[in-house]
N, C-alpha and C positions, 0 to 999 in steps of 0.2 A: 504493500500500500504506500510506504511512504516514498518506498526507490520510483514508484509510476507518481507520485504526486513531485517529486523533486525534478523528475524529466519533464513533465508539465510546465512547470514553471521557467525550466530553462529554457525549451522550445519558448513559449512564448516573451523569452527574454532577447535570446538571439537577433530574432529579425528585426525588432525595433532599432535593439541596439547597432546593427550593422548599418542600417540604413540612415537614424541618426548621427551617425561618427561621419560618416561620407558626404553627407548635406551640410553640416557646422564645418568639416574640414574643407569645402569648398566652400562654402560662405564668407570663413576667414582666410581661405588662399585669394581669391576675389577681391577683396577688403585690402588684403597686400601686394596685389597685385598695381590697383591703383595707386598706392601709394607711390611706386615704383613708375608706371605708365609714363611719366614726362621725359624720364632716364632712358625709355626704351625705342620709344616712337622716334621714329626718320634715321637712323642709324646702320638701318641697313641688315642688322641679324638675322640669323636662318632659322630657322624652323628648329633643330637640334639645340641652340644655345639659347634661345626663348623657353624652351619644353626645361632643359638643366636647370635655367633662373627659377622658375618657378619648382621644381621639381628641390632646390637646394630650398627656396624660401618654407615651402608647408610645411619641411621638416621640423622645423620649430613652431609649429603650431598644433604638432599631435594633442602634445601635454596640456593645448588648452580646448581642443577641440573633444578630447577623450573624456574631461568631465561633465560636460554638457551632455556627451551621447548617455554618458551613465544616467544623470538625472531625469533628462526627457523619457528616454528607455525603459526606466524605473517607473513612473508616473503611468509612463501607457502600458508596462504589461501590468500591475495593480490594479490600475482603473478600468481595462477590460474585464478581468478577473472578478471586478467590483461590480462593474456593472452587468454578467451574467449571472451574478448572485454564486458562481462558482467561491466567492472567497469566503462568504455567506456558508454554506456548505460544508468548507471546508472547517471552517471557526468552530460550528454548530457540534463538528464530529469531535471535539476537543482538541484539534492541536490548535497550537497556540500561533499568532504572527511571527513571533521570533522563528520559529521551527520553521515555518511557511519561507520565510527570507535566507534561511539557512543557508543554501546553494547559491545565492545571489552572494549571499555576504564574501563567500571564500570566491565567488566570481570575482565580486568589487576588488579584494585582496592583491587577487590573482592579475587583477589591470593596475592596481597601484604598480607590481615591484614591475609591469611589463613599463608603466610608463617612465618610473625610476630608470629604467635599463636604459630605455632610450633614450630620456633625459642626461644620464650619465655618460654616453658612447656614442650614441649617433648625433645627438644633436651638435656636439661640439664639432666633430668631424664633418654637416653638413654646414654650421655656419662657418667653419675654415673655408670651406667650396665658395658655399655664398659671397663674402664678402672678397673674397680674391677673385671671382669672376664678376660681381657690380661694380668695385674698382678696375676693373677691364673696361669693362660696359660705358663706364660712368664717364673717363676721360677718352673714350672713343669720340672721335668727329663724327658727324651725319656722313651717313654715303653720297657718294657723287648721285648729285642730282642735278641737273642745271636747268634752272627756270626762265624763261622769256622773259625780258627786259629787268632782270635779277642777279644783281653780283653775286657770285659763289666765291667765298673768302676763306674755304677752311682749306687751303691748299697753300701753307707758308711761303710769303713772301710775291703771291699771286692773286688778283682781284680778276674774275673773267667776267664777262657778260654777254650773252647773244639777242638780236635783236627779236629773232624768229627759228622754229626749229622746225622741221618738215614732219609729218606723220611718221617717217623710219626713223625716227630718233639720232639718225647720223647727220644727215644734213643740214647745216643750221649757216645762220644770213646773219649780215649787220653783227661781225664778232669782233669784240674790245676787249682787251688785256692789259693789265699793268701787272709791271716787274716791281717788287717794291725792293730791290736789293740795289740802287744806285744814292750811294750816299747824297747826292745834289738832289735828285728829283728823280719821277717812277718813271723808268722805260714803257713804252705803249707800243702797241701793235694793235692796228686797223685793218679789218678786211670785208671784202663784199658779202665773203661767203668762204665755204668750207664744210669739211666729213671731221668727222672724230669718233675714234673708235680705242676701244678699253682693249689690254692685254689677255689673254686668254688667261690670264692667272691672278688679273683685276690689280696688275700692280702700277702700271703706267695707263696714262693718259695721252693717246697721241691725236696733234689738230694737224692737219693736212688742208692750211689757208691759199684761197686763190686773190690773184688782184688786191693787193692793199700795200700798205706802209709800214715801215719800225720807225720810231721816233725815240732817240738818244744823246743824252747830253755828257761829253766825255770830261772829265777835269776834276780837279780835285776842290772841297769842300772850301782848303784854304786858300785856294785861286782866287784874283779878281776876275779875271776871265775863263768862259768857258767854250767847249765845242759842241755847236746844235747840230747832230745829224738827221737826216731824213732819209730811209734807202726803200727803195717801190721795190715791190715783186711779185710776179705773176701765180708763183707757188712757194710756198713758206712751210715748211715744219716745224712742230711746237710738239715737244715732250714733255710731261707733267708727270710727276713721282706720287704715284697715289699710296704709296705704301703708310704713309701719315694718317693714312682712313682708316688703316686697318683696326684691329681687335689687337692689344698685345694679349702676350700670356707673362703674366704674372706668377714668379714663385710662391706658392702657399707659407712659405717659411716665411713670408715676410709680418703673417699676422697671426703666427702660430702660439705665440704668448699671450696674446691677446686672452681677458677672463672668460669673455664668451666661446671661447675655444681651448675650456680647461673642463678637464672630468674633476672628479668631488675629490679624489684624493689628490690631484697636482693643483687644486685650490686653495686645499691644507694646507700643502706645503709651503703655496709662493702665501700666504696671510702671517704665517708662522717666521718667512724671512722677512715679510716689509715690516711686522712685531718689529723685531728683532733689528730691520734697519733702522726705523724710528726712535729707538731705544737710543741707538747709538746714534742719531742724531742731536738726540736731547744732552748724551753725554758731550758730543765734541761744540754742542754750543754755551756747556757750564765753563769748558776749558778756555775757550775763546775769552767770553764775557770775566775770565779771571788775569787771561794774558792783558785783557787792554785794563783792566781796573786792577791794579797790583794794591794797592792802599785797602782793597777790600779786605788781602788777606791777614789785613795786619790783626793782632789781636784784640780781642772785646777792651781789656786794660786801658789801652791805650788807646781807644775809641771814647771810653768813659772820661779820661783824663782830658784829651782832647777837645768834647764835648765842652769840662767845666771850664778850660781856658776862653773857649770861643763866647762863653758867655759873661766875660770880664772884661775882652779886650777885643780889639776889632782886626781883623789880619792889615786893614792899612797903617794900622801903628808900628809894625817890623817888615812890611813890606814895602822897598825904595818905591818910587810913583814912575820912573821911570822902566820896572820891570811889571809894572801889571799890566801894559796891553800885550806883551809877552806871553803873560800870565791866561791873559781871556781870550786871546788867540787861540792857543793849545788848548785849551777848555771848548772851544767850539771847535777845533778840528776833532778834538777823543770824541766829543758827544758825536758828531756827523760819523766817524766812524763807528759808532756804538750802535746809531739808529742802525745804518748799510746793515750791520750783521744780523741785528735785528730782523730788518725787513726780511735778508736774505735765508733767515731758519725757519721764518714764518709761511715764509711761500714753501718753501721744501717741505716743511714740517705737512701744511695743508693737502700739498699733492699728493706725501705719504699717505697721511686719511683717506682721502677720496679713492686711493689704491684700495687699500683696505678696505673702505666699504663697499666699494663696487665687489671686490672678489667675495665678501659676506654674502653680499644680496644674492649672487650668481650661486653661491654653496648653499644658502637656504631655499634658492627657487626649485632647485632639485629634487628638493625631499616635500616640500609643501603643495608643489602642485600635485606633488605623485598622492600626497593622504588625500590631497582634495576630494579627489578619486571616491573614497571609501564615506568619506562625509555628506558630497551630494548624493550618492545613492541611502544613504540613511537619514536624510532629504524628503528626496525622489519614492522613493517605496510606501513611506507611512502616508505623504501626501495623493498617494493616488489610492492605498487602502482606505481613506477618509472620504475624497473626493467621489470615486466609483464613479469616474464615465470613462471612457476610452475613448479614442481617436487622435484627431493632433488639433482637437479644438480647445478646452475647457485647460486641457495636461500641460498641452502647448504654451497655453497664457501663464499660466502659472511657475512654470520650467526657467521661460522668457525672464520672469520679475526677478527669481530666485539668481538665475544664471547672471543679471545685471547686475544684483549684488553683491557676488561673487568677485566679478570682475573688475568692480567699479572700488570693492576693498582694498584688491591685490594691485589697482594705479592707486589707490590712495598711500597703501601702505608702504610702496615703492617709494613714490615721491617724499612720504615722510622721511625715512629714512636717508635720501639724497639730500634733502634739506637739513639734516641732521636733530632734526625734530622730535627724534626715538631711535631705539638701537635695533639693528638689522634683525633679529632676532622677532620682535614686536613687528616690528613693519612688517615683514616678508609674511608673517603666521600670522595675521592682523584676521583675514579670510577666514580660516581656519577656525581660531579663538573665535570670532563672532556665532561664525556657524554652526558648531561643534554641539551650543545650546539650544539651540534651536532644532539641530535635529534628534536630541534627546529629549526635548519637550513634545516634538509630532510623534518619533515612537510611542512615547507614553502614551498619547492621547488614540491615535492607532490602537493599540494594544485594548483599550479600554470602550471601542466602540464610540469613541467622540465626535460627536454632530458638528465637529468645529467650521465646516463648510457649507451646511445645513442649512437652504432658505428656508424651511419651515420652524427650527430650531432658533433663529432669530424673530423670526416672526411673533413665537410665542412669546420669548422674552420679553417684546416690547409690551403684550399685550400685557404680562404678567405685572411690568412696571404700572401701567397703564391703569390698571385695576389698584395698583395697590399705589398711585398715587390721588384714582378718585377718592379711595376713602382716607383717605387721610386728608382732602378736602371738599366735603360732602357739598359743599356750595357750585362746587362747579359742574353739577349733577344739572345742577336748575339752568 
């Protein structure tokens, strides 16, 4: 009985949740895609390195697409179950909800350590891809494109423009050039017309101009005079290096440190060394601040003694008048060097922090999104055992609110912590912490058959006030 009721429940777990995971995981591949769109559009990319960008970006968005699917998932197979009165049924015969979620639970479990894993291993390895091929992307020029009565400028040291271009795309009229490599002024080439045609391996640009002119001023910048040439020709060749268009490749190793591209344990470590730098920033700036202030080190004694002279006598009574601008000179150049070192540990000091807390936030986003996992399904499950409807209408809405607050924690908690507002630990588990009562509070009321979604169950209540606000004033009866 229970092995056929635990398969029950999985089947009607499975297909929600598959299908959930792959509409939220393209909802928010879509969502990043745009963000990206302005980076991609006119550039020229194939088909293979469009499909890789995107294919590098989702990856880091399982671990958020993967709680959602659980929650929605949870809601719809309970609230079908709810609403065949199968959960009804099942209550009736004595097992309990816990027992009923039982299979789900070591499911939920079972998604946390899968999203850990990939949280911990893949995703660092797809954002190393990611951002070493956006930084490819990013400082690519647009493909050769040339537009009618339109400069094309991303060809170094070359401004082209044609007046007209024929339907074969080779023939083009009324074509103007400038050389911007002539120290005095830009060399120009004029022609009626002319073909152009791309390298079979899209590296060169070649114009094969008919009838026109070069226009060239020879001499040097520091001349008072220069030479204006003008030379006509009936065919002209022009070669353009389009390799500047191309796509580099970029080595990975160049962003391989980077925290977004560190697993949990080389997070440890590099948090453990910037500790540990810091530490010993703090120590070589007590050293400094003792090298230029020596008088510091002197003893307490003789601070006190000091002290009572300076309150009897004044230092211009034993100091000549002709050594105190001497005197207040040196005193503003120590201070001006005092502040410099100052400023200078303070900035170091800072960047060490922000080190640190970015590697925090990156080693706690690991393990919090992965529990998240287990949370909204204990969520998810008591709310659609309350609820009892199925579909993706009523679950839907509801999934929607819950999954907003979720997400709306984990930017809140982030940004605290970047602003330094709370410590990495709070911010990152901010979600979590919120949630975690919440869904020990709908268990319980699950478990107890609670109307908590009940239009009829408010309904009464009101009336109940209602009644028991008339008689407590009988006049409003009349």
């Amino acid at each position: 009985m229970m092995k056929k009721l635990d398969k029950l429940i999985l089947k009607s777990f499975i297909g929600p949740f598959i299908a959930t995971f792959f509409i939220a995981l393209f909802v928010l591949m879509m969502q990043s895609l745009w963000k990206y769109i302005d980076d991609l559009v006119g550039k020229g990319l194939d088909f293979v390195t469009i499909i890789t960008f995107i294919w590098y970006a989702s990856a880091s968005l399982l671990t958020l697409a993967m709680p959602i699917a659980i929650l929605i998932s949870s809601i719809m197979t309970f609230g079908n179950l709810g609403e065949s009165f199968e959960l009804i049924a099942i209550k009736s015969s004595g097992i309990s909800l816990l027992r009923f979620m039982r299979p789900l639970m070591w499911v939920a479990v079972f998604l946390c350590g899968v999203a850990f894993i990939f949280s911990n291993y893949v995703i660092p390895y797809a954002n190393l891809k990611f951002i070493t091929l956006y930084s490819d992307i990013y400082v690519k020029k647009p493909a050769f494109d040339l537009k009618e009565g339109v400069f094309f400028t991303y060809i170094p040291n070359y401004a082209i423009k044609v007046g007209k271009k024929e339907s074969d795309g080779k023939t083009i009229h009324n074509v103007l050039i400038f050389e911007q490599n002539n120290s005095i002024q830009d060399n120009c080439i004029v022609a009626e017309k002319g073909k152009m045609e791309i390298s079979e391996d899209g590296k060169y640009l070649e114009f094969n101009l008919e009838n026109g002119y070069r226009y060239q001023e020879r001499g040097s910048i520091m001349d008072s005079s220069t030479e204006f040439t003008r030379l006509g020709f009936k065919n002209f060749k022009k070669l353009f290096d389009l390799s500047v268009l191309q796509k580099q490749q970029t080595n990975d190793s160049v962003f391989r440190n980077n925290f977004k591209m560190l697993s949990a344990r080389q997070l440890s470590k590099n948090i453990d060394s910037l500790t540990k730098s810091e530490e010993d920033l703090v120590i070589d700036f007590g050293k400094k601040m003792k090298n230029e202030l020596k008088y510091s080190q002197l003893p307490e004694s003789l601070w006190n003694k000091g002290s009572k002279i300076a309150d009897t006598i004044s230092y211009k009574d034993f100091i000549p008048q002709q050594e105190l601008f001497k005197i207040k000179h040196y005193a503003l150049n120590k201070a001006g060097a005092l502040k410099t070192i100052i400023q200078q540990n303070s900035i170091e000091q800072e960047s060490k922090q922000k080190d640190i807390v970015f590697h925090q936030i990156e080693w706690h986003r690991k393990y919090s999104l992965s529990l998240a996992c287990l949370v909204l399904f204990f969520i998810g499950a008591p709310l659609g055992s309350i609820i009892r409807k199925g579909g993706i209408g009523m679950p839907l809405v509801v999934a929607i609110i819950f999954f907003l607050v979720f997400h709306l924690l984990n930017m809140f908690g982030e940004k605290f912590v970047k602003e330094s507002i709370t410590v990495p630990f709070v911010g990152m588990w901010l979600a979590v912490i919120v949630l975690t009562p919440i869904g020990v509070f709908l268990t319980y009321k699950a478990m107890h058959d609670s109307q908590l979604f009940s239009k009829e169950y408010y309904v009464r209540f009101a009336n109940k006030i209602q009644s028991i606000y008339r008689k407590m004033n009988p006049k409003s009866l009349k």
